[in-house]
C-alpha positions, 0 to 999 in steps of 0.5 A: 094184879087188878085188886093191888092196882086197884087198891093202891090207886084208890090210895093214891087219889085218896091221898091226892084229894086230901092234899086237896084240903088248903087249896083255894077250891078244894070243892072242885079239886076234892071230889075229881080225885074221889071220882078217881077212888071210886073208880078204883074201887069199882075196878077192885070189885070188878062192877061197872060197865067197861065203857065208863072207865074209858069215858072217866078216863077221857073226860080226865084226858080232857081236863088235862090238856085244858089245864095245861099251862101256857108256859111249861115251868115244871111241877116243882117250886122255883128258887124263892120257894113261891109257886107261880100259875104255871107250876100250879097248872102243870100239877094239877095237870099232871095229876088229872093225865095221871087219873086219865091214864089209870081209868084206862088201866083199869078199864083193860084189866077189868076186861081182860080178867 
């Protein structure tokens, strides 16, 4: 179970950090995602101290609740197809919960395997 999460996780950042490529800072949003993969594989190779998935997954938590946007609009687009500051913060919002949430998933089955 830990290896599938692992490896399908490690996809999903990966495929996260390369959406990543046309933003206006990719630089800061490639490699938050590739700290992500390489969570996941730590995990799926069972190294790493337990800790550090619950501190990855903290500072994540962190991030997102600081990039939250002051004026929920959703994740997707609105009727004119252009996407406003606050579609755009709740994305990138959504996606550091989503890594917050799988560092701790990780971290548990590490320790319980």
């Amino acid at each position: 179970m830990r290896k599938l999460i692992a490896v399908f996780f490690g996809l999903v950042f990966l495929l996260f950090a390369a959406f990543q490529y046309n933003d206006p800072d990719p630089q800061v949003w490639i490699p938050i995602y590739l700290i992500g993969v390489g969570a996941c594989i730590m995990a799926y190779y069972k190294t790493g101290p337990i800790w550090l998935y619950g501190i990855i997954g903290l500072v994540y938590a962190v991030a997102a609740w600081l990039q939250w946007p002051p004026v929920f609009e959703g994740f997707l687009l609105d009727s004119m197809g252009m996407k406003t500051i606050n579609i755009e913060l709740a994305r990138e919002s959504g996606g550091l919960a989503i890594c917050a949430v799988v560092m701790w998933l990780l971290g548990w089955l590490v320790k319980n395997k």
